[in-house]
C-alpha positions in Angstrom: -27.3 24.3 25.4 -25.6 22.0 28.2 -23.1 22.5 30.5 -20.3 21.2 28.6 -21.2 23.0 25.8 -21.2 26.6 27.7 -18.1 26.2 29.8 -16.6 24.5 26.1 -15.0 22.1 28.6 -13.7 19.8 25.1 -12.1 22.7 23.9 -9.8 23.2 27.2 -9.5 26.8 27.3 -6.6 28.5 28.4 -5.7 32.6 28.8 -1.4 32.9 28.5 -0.1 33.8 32.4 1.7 36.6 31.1 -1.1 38.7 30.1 -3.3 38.2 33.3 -0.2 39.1 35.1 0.9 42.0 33.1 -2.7 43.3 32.8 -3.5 43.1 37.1 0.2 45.3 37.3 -1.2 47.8 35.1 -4.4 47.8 37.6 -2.7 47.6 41.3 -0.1 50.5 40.2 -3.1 52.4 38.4 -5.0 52.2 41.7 -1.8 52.8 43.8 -1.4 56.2 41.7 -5.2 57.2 41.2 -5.7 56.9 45.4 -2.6 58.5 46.3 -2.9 61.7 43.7 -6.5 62.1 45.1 -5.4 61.9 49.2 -1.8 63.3 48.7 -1.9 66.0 45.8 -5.7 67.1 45.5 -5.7 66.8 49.5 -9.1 64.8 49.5 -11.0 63.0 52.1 -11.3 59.0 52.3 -10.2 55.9 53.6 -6.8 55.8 53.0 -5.6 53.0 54.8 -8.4 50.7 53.7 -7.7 51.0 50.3 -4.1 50.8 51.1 -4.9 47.5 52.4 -7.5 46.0 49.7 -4.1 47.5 47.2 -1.9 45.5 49.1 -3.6 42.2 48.9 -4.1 42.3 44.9 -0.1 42.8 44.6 0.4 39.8 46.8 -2.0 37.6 44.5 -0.6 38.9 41.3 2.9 38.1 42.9 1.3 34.6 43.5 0.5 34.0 40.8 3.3 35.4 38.7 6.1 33.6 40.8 3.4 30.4 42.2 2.0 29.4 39.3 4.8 27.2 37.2 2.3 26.8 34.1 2.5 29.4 31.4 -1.4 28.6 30.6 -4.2 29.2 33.1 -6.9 27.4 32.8 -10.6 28.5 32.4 -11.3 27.8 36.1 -8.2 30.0 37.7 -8.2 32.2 35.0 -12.4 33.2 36.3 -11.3 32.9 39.7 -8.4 35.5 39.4 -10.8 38.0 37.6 -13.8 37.4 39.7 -11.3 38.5 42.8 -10.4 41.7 40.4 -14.1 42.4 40.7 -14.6 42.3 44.0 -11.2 44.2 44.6 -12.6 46.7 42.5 -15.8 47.0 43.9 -14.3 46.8 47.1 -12.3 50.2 46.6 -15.4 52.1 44.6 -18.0 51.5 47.5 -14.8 53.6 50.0 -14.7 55.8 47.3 -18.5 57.0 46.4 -19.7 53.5 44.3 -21.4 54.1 41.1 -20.6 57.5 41.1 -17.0 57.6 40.8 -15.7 57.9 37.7 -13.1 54.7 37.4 -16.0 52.4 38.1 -16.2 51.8 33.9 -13.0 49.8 34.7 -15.0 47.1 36.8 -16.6 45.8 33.5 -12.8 45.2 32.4 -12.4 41.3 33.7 -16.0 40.5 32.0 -14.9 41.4 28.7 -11.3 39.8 29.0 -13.6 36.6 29.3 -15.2 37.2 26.6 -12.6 37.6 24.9 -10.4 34.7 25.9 -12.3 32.4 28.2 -15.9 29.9 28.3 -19.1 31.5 27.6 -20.4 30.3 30.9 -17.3 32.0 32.8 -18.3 35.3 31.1 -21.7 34.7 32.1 -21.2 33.8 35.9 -18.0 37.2 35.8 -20.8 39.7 34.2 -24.0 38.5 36.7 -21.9 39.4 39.3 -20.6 42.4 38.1 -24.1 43.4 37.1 -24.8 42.2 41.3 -22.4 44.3 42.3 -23.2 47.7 40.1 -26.4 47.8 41.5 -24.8 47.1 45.4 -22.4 50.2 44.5 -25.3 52.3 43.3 -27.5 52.1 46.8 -24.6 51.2 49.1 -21.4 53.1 49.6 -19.5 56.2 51.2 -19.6 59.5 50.0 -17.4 60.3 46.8 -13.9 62.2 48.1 -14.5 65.4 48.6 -18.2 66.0 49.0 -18.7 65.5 52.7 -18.6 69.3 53.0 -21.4 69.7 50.6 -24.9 67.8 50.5 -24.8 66.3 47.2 -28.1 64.6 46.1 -28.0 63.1 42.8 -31.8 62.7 41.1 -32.7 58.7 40.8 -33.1 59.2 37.2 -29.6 60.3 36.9 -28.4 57.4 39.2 -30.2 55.0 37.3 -29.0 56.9 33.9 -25.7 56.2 35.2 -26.0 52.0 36.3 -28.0 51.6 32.9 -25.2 52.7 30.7 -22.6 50.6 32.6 -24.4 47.7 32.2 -25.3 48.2 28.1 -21.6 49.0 28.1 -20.7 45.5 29.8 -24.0 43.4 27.8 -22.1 44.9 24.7 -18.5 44.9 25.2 -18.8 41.2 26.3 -20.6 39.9 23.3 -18.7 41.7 21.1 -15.7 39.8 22.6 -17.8 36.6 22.4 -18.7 36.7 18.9 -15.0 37.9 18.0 -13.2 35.6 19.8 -16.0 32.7 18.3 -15.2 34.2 14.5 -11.7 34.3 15.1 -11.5 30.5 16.5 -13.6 29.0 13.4 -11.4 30.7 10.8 -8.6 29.5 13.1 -9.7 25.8 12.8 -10.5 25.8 8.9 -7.6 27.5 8.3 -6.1 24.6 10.5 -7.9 21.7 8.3 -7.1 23.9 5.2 -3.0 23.7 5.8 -3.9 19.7 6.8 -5.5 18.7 3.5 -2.2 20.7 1.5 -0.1 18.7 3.7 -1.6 15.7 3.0 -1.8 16.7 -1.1 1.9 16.8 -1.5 2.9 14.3 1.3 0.9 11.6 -1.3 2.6 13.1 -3.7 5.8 12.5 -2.3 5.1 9.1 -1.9 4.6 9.0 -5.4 7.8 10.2 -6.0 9.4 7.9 -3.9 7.5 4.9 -4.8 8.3 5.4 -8.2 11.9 5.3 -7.4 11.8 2.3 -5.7 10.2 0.7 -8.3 13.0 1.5 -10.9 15.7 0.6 -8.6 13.9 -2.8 -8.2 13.4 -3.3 -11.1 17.2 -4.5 -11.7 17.3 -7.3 -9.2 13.8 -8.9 -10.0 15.3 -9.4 -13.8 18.4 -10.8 -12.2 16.3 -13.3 -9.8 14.0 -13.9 -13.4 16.6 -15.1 -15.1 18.5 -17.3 -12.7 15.3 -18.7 -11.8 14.8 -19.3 -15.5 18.8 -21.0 -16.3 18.1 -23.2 -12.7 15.0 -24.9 -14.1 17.2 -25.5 -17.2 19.7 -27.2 -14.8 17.0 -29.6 -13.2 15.4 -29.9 -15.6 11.3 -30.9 -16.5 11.0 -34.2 -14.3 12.7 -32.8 -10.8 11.1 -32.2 -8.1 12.1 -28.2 -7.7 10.4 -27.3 -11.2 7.3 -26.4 -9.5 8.8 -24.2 -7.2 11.0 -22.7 -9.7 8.0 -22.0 -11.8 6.5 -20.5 -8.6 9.7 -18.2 -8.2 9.3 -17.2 -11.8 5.5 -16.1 -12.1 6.0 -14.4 -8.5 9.1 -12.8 -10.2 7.0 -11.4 -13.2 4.1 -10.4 -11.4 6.3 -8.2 -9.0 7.6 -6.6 -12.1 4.1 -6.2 -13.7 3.3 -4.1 -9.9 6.3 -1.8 -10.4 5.3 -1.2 -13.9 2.5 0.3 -12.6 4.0 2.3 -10.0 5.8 3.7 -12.5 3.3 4.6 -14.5 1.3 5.9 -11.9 4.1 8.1 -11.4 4.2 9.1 -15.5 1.0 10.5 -15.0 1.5 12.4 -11.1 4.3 13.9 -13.6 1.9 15.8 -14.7 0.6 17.4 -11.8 3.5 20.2 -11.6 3.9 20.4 -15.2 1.7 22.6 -17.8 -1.6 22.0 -18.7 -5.1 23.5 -20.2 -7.5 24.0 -18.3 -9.6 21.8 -20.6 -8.0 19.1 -19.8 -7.3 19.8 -16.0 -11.5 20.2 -16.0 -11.6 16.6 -18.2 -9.8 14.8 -15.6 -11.5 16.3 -12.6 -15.1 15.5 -14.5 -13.8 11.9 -15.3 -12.9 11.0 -11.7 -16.5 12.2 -10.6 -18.2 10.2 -13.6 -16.9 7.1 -11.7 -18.8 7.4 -9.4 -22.2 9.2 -10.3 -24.8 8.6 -13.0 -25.8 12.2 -13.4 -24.7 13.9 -16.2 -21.5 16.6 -16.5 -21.1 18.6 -19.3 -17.6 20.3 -20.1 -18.0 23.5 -22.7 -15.4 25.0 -23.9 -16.9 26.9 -27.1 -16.2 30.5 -26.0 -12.9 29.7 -24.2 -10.9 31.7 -27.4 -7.5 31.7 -25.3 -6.1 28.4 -24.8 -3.8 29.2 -21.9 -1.8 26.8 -20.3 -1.5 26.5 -16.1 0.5 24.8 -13.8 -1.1 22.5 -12.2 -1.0 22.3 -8.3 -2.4 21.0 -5.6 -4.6 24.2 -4.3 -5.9 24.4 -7.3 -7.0 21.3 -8.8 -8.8 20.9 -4.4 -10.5 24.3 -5.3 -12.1 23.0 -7.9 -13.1 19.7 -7.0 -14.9 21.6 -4.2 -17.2 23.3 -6.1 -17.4 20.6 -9.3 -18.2 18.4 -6.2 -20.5 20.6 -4.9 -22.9 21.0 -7.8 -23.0 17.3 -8.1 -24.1 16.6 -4.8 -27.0 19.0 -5.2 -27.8 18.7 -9.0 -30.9 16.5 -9.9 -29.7 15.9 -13.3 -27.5 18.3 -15.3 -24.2 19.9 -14.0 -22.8 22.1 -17.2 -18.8 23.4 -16.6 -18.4 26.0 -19.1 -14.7 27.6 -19.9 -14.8 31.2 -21.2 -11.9 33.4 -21.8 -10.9 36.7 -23.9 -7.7 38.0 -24.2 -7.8 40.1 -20.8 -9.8 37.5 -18.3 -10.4 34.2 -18.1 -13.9 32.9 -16.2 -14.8 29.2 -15.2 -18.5 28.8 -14.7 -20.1 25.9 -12.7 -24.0 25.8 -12.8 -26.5 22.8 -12.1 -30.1 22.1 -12.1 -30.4 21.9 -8.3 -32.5 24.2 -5.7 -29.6 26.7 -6.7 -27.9 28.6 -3.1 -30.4 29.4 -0.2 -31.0 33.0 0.2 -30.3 32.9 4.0 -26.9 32.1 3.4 -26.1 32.9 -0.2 -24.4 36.8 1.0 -22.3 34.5 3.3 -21.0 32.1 1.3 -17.3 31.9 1.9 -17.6 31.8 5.7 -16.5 28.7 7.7 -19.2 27.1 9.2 -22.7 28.4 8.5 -25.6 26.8 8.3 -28.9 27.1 6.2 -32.2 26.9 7.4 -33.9 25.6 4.7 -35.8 22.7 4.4 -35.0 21.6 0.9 -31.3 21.4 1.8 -32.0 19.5 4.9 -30.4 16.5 4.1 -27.4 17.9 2.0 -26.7 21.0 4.1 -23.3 20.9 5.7 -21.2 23.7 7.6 -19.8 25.4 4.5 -16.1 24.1 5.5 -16.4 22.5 1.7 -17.0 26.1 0.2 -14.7 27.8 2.3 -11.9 25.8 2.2 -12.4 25.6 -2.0 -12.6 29.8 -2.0 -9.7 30.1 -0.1 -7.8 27.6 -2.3 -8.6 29.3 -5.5 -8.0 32.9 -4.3 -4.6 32.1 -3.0 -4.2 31.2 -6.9 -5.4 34.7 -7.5 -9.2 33.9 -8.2 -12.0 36.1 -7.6 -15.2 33.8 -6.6 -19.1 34.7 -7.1 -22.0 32.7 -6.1 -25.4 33.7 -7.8 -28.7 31.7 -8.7 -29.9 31.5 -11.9 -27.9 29.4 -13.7 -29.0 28.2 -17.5 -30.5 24.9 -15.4 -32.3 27.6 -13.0 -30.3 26.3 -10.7 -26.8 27.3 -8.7 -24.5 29.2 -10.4 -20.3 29.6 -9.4 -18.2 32.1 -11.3 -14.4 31.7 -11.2 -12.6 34.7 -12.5 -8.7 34.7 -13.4 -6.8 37.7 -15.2 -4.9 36.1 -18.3 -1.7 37.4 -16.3 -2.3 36.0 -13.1 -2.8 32.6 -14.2 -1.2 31.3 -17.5 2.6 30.3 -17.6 
């Protein structure tokens, strides 16, 4: 792992101002309250003024850096720097009030896991070695907790040690639980991101079908105009001038820009179809069709135990959803890909199974999942990130599909179950 890839420098990380500066207020007034109660009201012995002073100087930052900083977004860098100062303010306080053994020194493991949370890897790592640095400085250095001058208070080392041990599992822990949330939260982020993309670009096309279509009809008047003036001028010139060749040219330019917008408008005919009723037959012919183009193996379409011919509406999320995983078993089929309709009067099941290594077992649980990748070697070449599968079982369950991936298929091979309820789906 390099350098940019620890500090994530491409993904320019940034923790929101208000936060930092709303959570260092909670800290200076907690300290402000915890230092005074324990001088003032429980009339305890310790450096007052000193922590005063180390008090002090964290407002003035956080005012600095509420007020200073004009951006709402710190960057990674300031963002560390601001929490590495917490720590050493922190620490600075525990060691004039008995280190390791006072009972607020849990809270210096607090910037760490905000790091973990928002910030680099590599910032979290630099934030917890020096918290980890500065436990063990607070555990052999520091003055006696408030109150126990009068009293000769020996802790055993096992206890001390007890003590530094748990604070540092609690810190290892905390932080890469906030590392591998704030990781699983950023993937789904970013195929969620490229999920709402490929919709947009779905019905932005089919927009510019719409449109297209239009043109073409509203066109379609003045090319028939310009045809037939074309076609009464060359009967004015007649066969012999010297403008019948360009007229001629005019004409067949004419047609052949009417022959274009037929098409167009055909093309449109048929995108008709995608928001009105269908089979799911048919849907599953013209998705098979558009693969056959461009593959030699063989796809199989049965629809002998689909009892309920239901009709859909086609949309966009659906017909992707499918493509996925129709797309899917041809990439990794060595032969035979068999799409099988079956439906009863209560559910209705799509089944996609090929004669291909089937799902690994490493991965086959987690299925689903934005990017996740298999370790085995007969997928080597093929394997991708699972964006494809993800993106595809999202699609369908937003159209109220249940998903199952299994091996064992009738090729011995993958297997992909697609469940519907009659209600949920037909029109």
């Amino acid at each position: 792992m390099d350098f940019a890839t620890i500090f994530r420098l491409e993904e320019n990380l940034n923790l929101d101002k208000k936060t930092l500066v709303f959570l260092r207020w909670i800290a200076i007034f907690g300290q402000l309250f915890s230092v005074n109660l324990v001088y003032f009201f429980l009339d305890l012995n310790f450096p007052i003024l000193f922590c005063h002073l180390v008090i002090v100087i964290g407002l003035f930052t956080n005012l600095y850096l509420q007020f200073g900083f004009k951006a709402t977004l710190l960057k990674d860098l300031y963002s560390s720097l601001f929490l590495m100062y917490d720590i050493i303010q922190l620490s600075i306080l525990l060691f004039l009030t008995g280190g390791i053994f006072n009972p607020f020194a849990i809270l210096l493991i607090v910037p760490t896991i905000v790091s973990s949370t928002f910030l680099s890897m590599g910032s979290t790592i630099i934030l917890g070695s020096s918290t980890i640095i500065l436990l063990f400085v607070l555990t052999f250095f520091n003055l006696p907790l408030p109150g126990m001058e009068e009293y000769v208070l020996s802790f055993p080392n096992y206890y001390v040690t007890g003590i530094l041990i748990s604070l540092i599992i609690g810190l290892i822990f905390l932080s890469y639980f906030g590392i591998r949330f704030a990781g699983e939260t950023k993937k789904r982020s970013n195929a969620l991101n490229k999920l709402q993309q490929i919709l947009a670009k779905e019905y932005e096309l089919e927009s510019l079908g719409g449109q297209a279509a239009a043109a073409a009809h509203s066109l379609g008047t003045p090319l028939a105009t310009i045809s037939v003036v074309a076609k009464e001028m060359k009967k004015e010139v007649g066969e012999g001038s010297k403008l019948t060749k360009d007229i001629d040219l005019l004409i067949s330019q004419t047609k052949r820009c009417s022959e274009i917008l037929k098409k167009i408008s055909q093309k449109k005919i048929i995108s008709d179809e995608f928001i009105s009723s269908m089979s799911f037959d048919d849907l599953l012919e013209e998705i098979i069709k558009s693969f056959k183009e461009s593959t030699e193996k063989n796809i199989k379409l049965n629809t002998n135990r689909d009892i309920n011919k239901i009709e859909i509406k086609r949309n966009p999320e659906l017909v992707y959803g499918l493509r996925n995983f129709i797309g899917n078993a041809v990439k990794f089929a060595k032969q035979n890909i068999q799409i099988s309709i079956v439906s009863d009067n209560i559910n209705l099941y799509i089944l996609i199974e090929d004669d291909g290594p089937g799902f690994p077992e490493d991965i086959i649980k987690a299925l689903g999942e934005p990017y996740i990748k298999s370790r085995s070697k007969i997928l080597k070449n093929n394997a991708g990130l699972g964006l494809g599968t993800f993106l595809g079982k999202t699609l369908l369950e937003r159209q109220s599909a249940v998903i199952l991936f299994e091996n064992g298929s009738i090729f011995n091979g993958a297997k992909v179950q697609i469940k519907w309820s009659i209600n949920d789906i037909s029109i």
